[in-house]
N, CA, C and O atoms as CSV, one atom per row, in Angstrom:
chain,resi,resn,atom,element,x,y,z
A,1,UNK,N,N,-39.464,20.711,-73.049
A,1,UNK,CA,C,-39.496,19.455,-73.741
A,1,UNK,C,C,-38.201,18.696,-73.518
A,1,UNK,O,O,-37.050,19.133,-73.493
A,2,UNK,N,N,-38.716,17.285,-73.339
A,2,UNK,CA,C,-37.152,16.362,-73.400
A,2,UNK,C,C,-36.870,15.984,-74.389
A,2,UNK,O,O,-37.658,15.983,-75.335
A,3,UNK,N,N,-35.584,15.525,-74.461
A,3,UNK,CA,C,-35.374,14.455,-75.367
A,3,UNK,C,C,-36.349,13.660,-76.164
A,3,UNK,O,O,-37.171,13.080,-75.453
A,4,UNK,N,N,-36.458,13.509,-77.204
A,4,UNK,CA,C,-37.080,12.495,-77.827
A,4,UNK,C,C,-38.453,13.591,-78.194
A,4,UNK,O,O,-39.509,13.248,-78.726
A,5,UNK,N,N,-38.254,14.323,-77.953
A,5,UNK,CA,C,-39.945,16.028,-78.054
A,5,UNK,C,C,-41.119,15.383,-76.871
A,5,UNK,O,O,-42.233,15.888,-76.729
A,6,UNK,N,N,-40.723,14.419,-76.232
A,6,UNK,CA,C,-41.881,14.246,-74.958
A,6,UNK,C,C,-41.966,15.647,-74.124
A,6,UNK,O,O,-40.921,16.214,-73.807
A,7,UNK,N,N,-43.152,16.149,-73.802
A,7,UNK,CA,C,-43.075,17.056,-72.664
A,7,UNK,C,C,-42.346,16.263,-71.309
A,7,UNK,O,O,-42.416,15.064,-71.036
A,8,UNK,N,N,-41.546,17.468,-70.480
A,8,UNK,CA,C,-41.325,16.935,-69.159
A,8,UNK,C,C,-42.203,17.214,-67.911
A,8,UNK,O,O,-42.748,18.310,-68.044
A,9,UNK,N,N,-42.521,16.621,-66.776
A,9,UNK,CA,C,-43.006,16.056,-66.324
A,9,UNK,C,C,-42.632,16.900,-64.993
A,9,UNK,O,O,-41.423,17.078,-64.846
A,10,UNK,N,N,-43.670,17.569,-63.783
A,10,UNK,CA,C,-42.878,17.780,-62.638
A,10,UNK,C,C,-41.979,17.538,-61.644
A,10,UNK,O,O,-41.295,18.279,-60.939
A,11,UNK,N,N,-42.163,15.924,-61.754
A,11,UNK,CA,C,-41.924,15.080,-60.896
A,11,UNK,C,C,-40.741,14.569,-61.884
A,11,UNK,O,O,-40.949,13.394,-61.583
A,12,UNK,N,N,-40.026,14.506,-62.507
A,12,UNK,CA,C,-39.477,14.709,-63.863
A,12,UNK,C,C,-37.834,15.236,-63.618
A,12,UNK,O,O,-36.819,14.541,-63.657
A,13,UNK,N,N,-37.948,16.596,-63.373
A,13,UNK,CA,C,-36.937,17.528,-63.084
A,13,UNK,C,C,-36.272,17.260,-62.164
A,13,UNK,O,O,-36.583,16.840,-61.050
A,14,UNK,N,N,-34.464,17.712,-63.002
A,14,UNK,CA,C,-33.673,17.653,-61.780
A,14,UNK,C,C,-33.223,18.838,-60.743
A,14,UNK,O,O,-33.987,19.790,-60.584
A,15,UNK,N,N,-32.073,18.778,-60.093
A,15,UNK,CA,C,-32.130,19.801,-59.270
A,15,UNK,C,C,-31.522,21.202,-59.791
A,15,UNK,O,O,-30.539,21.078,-60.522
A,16,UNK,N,N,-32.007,22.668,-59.496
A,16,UNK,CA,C,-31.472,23.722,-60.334
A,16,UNK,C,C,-30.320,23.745,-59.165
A,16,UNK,O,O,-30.288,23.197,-58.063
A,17,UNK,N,N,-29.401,24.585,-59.832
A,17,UNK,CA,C,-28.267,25.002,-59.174
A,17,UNK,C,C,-27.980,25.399,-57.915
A,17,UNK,O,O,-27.179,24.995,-57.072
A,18,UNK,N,N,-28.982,26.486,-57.950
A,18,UNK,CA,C,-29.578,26.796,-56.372
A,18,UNK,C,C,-29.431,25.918,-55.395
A,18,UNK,O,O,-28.751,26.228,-54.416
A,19,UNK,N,N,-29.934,24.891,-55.471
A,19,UNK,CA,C,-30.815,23.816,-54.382
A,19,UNK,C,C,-28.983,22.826,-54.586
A,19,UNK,O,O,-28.379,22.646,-53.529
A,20,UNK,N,N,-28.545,22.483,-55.446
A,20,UNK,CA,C,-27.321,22.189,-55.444
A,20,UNK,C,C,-25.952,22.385,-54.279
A,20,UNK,O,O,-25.268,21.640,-53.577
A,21,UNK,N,N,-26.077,24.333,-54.667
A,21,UNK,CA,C,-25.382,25.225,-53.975
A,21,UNK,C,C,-25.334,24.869,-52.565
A,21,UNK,O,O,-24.504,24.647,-51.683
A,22,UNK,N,N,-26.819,24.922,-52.776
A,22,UNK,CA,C,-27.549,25.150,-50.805
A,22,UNK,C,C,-26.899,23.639,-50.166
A,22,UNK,O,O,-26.170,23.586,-49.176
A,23,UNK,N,N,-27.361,22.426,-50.999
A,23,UNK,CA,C,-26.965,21.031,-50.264
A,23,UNK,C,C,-25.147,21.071,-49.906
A,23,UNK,O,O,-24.504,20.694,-48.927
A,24,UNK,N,N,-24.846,21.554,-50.887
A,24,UNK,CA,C,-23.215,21.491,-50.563
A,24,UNK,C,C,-22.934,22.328,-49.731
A,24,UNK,O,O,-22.112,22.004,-48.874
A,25,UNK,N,N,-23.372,23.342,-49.708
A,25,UNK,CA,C,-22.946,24.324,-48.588
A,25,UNK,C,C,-23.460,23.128,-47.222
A,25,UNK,O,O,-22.459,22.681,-46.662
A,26,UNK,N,N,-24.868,22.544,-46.605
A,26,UNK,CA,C,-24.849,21.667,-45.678
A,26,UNK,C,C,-23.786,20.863,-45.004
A,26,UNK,O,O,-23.349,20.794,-43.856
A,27,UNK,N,N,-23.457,20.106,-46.485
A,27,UNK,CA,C,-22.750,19.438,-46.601
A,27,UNK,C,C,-21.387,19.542,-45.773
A,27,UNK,O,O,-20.968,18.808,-44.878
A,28,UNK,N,N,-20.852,20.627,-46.324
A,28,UNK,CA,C,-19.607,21.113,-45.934
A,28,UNK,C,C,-19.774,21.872,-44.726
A,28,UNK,O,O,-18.882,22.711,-44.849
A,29,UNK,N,N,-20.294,22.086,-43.746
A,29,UNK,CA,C,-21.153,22.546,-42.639
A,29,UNK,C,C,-20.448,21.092,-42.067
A,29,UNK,O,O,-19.473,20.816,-41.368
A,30,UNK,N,N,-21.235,20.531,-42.592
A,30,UNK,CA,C,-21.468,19.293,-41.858
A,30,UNK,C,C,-19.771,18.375,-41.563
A,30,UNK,O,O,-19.495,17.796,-40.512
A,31,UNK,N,N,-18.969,18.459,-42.633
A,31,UNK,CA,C,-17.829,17.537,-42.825
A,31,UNK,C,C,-17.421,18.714,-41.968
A,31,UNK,O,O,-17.246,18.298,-40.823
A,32,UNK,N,N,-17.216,19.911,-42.048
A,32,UNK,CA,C,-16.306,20.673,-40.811
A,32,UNK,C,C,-16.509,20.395,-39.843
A,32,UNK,O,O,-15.552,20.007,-39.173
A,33,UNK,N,N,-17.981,20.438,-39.164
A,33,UNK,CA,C,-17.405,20.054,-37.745
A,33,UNK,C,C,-17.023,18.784,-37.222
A,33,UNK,O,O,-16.464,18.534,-36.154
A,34,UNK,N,N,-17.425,17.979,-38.171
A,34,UNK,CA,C,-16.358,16.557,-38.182
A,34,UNK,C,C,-15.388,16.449,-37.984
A,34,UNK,O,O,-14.819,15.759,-37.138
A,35,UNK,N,N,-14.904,17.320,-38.959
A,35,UNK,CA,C,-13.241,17.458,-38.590
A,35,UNK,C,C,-12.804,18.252,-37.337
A,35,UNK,O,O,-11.870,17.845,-36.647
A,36,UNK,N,N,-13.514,19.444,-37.029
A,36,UNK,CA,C,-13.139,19.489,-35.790
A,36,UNK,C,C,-13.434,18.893,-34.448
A,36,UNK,O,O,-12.895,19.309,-33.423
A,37,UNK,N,N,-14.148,18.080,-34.469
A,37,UNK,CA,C,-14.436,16.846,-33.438
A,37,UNK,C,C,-13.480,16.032,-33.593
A,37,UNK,O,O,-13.203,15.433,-32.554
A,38,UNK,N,N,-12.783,15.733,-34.592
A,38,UNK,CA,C,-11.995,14.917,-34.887
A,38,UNK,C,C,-10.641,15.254,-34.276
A,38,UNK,O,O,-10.070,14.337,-33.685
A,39,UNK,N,N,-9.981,16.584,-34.343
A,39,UNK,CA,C,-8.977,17.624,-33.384
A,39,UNK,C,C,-9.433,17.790,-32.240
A,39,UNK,O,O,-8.826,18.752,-31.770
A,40,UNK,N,N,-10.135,17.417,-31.537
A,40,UNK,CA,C,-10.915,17.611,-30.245
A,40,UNK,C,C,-10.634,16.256,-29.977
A,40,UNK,O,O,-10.087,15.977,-28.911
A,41,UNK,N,N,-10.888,15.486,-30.680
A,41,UNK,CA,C,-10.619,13.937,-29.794
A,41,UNK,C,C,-9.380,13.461,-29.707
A,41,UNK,O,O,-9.027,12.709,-28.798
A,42,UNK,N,N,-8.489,13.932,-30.808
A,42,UNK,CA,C,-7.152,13.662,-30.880
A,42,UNK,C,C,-6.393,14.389,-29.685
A,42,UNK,O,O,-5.514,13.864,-29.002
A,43,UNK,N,N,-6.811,15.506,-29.565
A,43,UNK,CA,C,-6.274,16.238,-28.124
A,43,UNK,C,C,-6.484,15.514,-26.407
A,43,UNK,O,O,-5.755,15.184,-25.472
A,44,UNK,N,N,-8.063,15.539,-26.762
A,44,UNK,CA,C,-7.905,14.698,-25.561
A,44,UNK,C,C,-7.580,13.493,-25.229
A,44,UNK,O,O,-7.421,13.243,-24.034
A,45,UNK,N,N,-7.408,12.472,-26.221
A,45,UNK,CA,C,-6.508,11.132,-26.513
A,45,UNK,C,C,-5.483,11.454,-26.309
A,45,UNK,O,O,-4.914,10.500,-25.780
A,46,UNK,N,N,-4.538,12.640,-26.448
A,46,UNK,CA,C,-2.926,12.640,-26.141
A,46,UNK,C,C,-3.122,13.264,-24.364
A,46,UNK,O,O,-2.560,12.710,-23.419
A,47,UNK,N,N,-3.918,14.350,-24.239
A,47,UNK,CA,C,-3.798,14.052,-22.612
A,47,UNK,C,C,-4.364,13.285,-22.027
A,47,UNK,O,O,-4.491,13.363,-20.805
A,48,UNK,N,N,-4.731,12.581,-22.560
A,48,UNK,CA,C,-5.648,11.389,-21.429
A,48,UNK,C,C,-3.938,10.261,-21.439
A,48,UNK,O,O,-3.675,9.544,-20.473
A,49,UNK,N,N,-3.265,10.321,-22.342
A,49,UNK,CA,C,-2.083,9.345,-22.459
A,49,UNK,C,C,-1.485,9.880,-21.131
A,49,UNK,O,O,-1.222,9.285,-20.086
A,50,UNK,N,N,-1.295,11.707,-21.629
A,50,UNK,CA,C,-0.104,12.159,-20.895
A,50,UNK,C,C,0.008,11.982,-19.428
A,50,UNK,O,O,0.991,11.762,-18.721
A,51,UNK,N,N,-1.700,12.190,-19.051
A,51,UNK,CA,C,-1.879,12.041,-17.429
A,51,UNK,C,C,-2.359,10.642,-17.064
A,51,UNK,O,O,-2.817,10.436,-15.940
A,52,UNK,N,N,-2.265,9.600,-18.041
A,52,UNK,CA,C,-2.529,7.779,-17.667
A,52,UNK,C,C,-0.219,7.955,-17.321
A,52,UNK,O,O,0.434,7.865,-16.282
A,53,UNK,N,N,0.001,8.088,-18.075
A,53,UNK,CA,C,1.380,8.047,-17.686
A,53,UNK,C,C,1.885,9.215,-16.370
A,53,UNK,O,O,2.762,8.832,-15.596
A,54,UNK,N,N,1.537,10.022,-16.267
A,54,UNK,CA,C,1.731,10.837,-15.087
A,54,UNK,C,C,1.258,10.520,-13.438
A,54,UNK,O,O,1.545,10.955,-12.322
A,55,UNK,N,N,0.409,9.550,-13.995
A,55,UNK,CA,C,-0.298,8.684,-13.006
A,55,UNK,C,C,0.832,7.514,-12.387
A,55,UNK,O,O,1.236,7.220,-11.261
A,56,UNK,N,N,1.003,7.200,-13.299
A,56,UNK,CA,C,1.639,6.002,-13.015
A,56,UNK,C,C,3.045,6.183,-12.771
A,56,UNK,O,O,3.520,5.214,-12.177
A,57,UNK,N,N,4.035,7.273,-13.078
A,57,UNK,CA,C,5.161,7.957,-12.662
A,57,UNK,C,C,4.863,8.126,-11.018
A,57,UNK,O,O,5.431,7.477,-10.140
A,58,UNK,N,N,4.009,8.982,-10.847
A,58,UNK,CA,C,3.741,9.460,-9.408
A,58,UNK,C,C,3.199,8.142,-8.529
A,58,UNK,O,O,3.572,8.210,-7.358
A,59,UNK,N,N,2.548,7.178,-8.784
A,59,UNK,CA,C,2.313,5.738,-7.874
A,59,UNK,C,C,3.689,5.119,-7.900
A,59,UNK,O,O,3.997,4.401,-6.948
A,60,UNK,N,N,4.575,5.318,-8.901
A,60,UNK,CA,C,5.932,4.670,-8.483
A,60,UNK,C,C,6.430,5.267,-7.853
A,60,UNK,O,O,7.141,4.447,-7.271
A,61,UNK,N,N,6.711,6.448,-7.336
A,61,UNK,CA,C,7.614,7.380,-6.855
A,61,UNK,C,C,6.620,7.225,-5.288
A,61,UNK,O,O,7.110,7.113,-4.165
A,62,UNK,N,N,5.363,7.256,-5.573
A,62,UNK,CA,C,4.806,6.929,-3.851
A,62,UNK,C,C,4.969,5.575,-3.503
A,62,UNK,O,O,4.753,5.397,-2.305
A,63,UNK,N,N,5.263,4.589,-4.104
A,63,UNK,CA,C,5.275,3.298,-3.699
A,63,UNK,C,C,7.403,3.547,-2.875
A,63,UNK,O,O,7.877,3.234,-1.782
A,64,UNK,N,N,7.897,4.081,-3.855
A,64,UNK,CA,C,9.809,4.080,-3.215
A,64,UNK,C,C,9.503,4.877,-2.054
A,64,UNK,O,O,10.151,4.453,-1.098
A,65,UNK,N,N,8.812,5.811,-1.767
A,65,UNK,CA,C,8.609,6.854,-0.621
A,65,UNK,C,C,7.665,5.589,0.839
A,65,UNK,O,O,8.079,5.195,1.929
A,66,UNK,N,N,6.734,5.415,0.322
A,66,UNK,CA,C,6.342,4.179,1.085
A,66,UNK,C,C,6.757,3.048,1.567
A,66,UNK,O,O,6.153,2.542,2.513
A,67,UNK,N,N,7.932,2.404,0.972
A,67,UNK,CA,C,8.492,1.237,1.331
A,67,UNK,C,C,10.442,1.270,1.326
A,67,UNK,O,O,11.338,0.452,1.121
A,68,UNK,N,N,10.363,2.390,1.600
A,68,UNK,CA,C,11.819,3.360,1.832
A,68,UNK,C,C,11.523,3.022,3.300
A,68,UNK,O,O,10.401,3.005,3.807
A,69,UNK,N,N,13.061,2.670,4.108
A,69,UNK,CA,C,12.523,2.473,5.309
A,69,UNK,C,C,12.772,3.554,6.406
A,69,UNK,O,O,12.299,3.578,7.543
A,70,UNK,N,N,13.936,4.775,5.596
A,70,UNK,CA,C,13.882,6.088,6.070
A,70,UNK,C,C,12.954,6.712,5.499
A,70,UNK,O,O,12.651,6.549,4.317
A,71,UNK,N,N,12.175,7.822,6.613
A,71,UNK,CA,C,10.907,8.391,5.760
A,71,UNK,C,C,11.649,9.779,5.284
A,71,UNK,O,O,12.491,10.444,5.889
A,72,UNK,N,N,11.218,9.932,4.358
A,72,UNK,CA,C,11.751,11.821,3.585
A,72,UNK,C,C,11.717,12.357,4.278
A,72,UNK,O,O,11.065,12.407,5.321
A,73,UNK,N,N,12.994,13.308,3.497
A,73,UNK,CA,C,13.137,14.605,4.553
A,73,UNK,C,C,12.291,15.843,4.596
A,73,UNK,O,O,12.290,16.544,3.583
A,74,UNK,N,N,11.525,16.231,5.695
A,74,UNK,CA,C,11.654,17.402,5.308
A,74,UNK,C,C,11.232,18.522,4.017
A,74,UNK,O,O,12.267,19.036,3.594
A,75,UNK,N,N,10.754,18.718,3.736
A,75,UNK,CA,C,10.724,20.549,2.807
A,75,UNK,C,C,10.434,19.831,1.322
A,75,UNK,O,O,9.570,18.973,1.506
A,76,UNK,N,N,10.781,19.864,0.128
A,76,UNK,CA,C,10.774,20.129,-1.011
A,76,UNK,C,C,11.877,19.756,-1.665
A,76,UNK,O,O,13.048,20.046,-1.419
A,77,UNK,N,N,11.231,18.807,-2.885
A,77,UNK,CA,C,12.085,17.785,-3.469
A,77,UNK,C,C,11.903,17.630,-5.235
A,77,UNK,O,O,10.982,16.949,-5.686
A,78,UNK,N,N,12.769,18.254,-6.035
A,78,UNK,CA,C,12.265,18.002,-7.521
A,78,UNK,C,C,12.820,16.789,-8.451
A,78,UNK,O,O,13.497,16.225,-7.591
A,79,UNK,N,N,12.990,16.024,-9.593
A,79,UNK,CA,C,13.718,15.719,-10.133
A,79,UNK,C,C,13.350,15.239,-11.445
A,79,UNK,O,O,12.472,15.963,-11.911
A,80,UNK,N,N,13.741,14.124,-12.366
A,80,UNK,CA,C,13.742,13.661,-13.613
A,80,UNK,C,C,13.105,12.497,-13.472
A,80,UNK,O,O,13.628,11.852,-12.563
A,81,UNK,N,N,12.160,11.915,-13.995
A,81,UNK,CA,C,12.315,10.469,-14.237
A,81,UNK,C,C,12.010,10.305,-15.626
A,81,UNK,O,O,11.320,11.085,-16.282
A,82,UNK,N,N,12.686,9.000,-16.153
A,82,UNK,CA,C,12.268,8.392,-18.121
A,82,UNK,C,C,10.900,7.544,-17.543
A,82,UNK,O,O,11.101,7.413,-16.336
A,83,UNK,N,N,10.109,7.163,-17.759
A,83,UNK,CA,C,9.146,5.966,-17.415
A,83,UNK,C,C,8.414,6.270,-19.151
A,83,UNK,O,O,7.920,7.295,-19.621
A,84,UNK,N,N,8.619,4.912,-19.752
A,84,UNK,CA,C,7.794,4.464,-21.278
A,84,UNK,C,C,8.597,5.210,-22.238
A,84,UNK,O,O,8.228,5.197,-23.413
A,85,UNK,N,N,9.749,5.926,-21.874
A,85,UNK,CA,C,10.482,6.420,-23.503
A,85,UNK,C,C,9.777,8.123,-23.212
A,85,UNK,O,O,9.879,8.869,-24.186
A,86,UNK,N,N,9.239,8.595,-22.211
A,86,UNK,CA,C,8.905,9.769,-22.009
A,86,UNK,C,C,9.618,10.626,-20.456
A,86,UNK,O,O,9.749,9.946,-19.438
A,87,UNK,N,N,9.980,11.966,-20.455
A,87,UNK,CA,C,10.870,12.337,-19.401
A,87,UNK,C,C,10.182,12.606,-19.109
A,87,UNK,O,O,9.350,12.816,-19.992
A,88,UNK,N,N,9.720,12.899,-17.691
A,88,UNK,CA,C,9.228,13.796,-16.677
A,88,UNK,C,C,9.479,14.265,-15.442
A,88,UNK,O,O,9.697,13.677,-14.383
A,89,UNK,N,N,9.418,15.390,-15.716
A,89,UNK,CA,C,9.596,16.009,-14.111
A,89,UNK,C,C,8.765,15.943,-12.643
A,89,UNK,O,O,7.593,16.317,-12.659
A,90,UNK,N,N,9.189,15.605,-11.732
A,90,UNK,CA,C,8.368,15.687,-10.182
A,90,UNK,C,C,8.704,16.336,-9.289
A,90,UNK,O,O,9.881,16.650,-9.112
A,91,UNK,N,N,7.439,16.791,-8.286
A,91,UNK,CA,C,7.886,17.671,-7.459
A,91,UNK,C,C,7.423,17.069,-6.104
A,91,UNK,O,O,6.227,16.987,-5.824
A,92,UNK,N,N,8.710,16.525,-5.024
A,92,UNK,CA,C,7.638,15.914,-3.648
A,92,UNK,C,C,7.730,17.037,-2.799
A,92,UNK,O,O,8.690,17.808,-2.805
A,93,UNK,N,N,6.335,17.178,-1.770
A,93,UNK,CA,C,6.776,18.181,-0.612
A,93,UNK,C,C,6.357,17.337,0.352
A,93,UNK,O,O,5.455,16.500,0.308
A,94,UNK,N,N,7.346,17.733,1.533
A,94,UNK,CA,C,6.668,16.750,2.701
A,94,UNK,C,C,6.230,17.580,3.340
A,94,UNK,O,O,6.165,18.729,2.903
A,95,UNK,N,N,5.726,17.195,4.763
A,95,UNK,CA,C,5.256,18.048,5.798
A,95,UNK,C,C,4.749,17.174,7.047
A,95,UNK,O,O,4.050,16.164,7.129
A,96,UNK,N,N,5.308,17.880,7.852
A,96,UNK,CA,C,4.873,16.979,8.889
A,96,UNK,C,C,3.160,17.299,9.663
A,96,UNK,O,O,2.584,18.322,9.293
A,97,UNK,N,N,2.676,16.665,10.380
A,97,UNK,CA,C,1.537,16.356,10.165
A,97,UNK,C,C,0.778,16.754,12.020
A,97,UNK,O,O,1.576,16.307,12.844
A,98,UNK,N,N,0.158,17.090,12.374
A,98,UNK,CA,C,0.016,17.254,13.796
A,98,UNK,C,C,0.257,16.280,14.557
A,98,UNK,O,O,0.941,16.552,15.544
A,99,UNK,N,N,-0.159,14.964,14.401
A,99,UNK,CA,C,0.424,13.717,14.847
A,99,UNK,C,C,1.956,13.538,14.295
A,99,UNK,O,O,2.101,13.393,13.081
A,100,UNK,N,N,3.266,13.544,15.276
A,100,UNK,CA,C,4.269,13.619,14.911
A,100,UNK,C,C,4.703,12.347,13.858
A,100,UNK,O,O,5.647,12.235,13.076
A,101,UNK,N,N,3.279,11.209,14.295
A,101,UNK,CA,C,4.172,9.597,13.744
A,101,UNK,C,C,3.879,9.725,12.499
A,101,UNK,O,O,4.127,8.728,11.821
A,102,UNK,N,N,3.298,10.884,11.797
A,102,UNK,CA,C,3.129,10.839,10.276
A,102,UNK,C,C,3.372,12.170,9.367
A,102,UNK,O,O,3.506,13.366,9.627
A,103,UNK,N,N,3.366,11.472,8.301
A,103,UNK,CA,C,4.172,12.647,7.295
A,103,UNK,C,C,3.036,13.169,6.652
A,103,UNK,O,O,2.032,12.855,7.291
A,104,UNK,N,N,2.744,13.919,5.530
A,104,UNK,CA,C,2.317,14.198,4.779
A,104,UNK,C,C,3.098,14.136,3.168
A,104,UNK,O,O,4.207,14.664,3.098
A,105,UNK,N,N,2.539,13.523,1.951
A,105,UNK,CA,C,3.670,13.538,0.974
A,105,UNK,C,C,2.577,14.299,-0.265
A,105,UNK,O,O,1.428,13.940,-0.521
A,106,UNK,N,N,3.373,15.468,-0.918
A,106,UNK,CA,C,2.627,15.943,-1.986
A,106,UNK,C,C,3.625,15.827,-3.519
A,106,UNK,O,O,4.586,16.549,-3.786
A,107,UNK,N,N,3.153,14.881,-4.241
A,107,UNK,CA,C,3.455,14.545,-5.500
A,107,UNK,C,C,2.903,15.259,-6.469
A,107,UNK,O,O,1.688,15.275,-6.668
A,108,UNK,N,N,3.691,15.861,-7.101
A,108,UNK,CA,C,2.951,16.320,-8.356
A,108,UNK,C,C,4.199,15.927,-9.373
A,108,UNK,O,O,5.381,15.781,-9.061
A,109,UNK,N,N,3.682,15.817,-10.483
A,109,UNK,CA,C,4.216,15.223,-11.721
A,109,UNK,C,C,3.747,15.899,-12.890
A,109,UNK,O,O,2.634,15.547,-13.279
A,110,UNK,N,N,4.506,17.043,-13.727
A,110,UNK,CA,C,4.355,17.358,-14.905
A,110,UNK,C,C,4.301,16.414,-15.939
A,110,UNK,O,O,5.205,15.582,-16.016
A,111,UNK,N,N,2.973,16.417,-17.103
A,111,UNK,CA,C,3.416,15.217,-18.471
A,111,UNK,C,C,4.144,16.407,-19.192
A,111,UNK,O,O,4.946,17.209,-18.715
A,112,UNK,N,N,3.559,16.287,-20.698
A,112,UNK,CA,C,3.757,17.042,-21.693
A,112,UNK,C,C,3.011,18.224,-21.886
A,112,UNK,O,O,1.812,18.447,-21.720
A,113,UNK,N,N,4.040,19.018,-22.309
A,113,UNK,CA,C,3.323,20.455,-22.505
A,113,UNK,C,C,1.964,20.715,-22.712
A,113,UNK,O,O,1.338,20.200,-23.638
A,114,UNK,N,N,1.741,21.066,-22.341
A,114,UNK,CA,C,0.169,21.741,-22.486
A,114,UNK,C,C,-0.819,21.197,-21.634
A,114,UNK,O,O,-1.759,21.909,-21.282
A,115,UNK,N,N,-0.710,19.845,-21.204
A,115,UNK,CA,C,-1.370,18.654,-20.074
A,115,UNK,C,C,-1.155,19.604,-18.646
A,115,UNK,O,O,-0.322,20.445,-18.307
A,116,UNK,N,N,-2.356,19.006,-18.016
A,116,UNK,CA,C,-2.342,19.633,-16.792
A,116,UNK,C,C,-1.489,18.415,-16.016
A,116,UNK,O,O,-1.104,17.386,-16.573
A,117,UNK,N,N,-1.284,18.749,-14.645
A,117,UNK,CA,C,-0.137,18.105,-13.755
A,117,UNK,C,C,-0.960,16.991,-13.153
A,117,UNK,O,O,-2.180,17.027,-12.994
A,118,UNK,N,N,0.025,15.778,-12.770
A,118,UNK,CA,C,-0.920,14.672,-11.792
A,118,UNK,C,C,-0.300,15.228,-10.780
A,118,UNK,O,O,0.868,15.614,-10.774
A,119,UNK,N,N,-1.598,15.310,-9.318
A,119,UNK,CA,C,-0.684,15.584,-8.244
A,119,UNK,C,C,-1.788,14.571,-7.188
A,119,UNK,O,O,-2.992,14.741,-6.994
A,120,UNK,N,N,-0.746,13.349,-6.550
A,120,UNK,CA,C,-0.789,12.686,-5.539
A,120,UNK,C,C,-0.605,13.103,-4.229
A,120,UNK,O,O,0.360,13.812,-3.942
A,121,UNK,N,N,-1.293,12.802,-3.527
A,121,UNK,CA,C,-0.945,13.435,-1.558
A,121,UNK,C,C,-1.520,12.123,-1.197
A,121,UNK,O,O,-2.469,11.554,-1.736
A,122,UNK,N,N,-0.484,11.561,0.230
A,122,UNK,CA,C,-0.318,10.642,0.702
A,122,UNK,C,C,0.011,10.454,2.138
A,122,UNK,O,O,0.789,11.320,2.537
A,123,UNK,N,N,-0.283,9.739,2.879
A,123,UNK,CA,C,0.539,9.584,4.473
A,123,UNK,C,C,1.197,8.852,4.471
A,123,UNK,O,O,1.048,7.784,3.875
A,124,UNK,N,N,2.363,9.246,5.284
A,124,UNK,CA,C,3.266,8.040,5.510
A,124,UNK,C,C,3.158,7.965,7.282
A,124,UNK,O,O,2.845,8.767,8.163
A,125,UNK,N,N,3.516,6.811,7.245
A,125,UNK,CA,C,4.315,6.998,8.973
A,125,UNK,C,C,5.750,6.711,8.708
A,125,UNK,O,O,6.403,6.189,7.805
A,126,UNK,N,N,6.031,7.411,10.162
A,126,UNK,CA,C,7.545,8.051,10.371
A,126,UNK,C,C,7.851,6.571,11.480
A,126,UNK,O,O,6.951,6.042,12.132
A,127,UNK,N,N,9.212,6.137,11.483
A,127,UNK,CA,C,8.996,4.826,12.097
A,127,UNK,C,C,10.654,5.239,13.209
A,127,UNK,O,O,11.061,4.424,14.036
């Protein structure tokens, strides 16, 4: 009986505890993997930064190698660059090429920890 001594009604009733339990448990099912989609996108948003900038470190460093009017030396080359308020390290290797008039240039460029490396390869000619 309800309120007021009316009988209640099937269609009437609210939810028992049970059925409560069960929706929240969904529920929270549900907001977790949200959140971890949410750490999943944030990750790959910071390496997608790290290697848009690793990109663009290594096209500058092939553009000075390209329009350098001595061509590189030789063997294996590391160093520093700042580009956007971020350091990074590069690694050039040259190699010469079966055709003597050209080089071979292998760029690779570390971002930030945990990011995989940009690595550029390029020809030059030797002049």
């Amino acid at each position: 009986m309800a309120e007021g001594g009316r009988p209640v009604r099937a269609g009437e009733r609210g939810f028992t505890l049970l059925e409560m339990l069960v929706a929240l448990a969904v529920f929270s099912l549900a907001a977790l993997a949200l959140v971890r989609l949410q750490g999943v996108t944030l990750r790959t948003a910071a390496d997608l930064d790290s290697k848009a900038l690793g990109q663009i470190v290594a096209r500058n460093l092939m553009v000075e190698v390209q329009t350098d009017p001595a061509p590189p030396a030789l063997g294996s080359q590391q160093g520093e660059v700042d580009n956007g308020g971020r350091r990074g390290r590069w690694k050039r290797e040259v190699r010469a090429l079966d055709d003597k008039r050209l080089l071979q240039v292998n760029l690779t460029v570390d971002g930030a920890a945990g990011s995989s490396p940009v690595v550029l390869s390029f020809v030059r000619v030797v002049q």
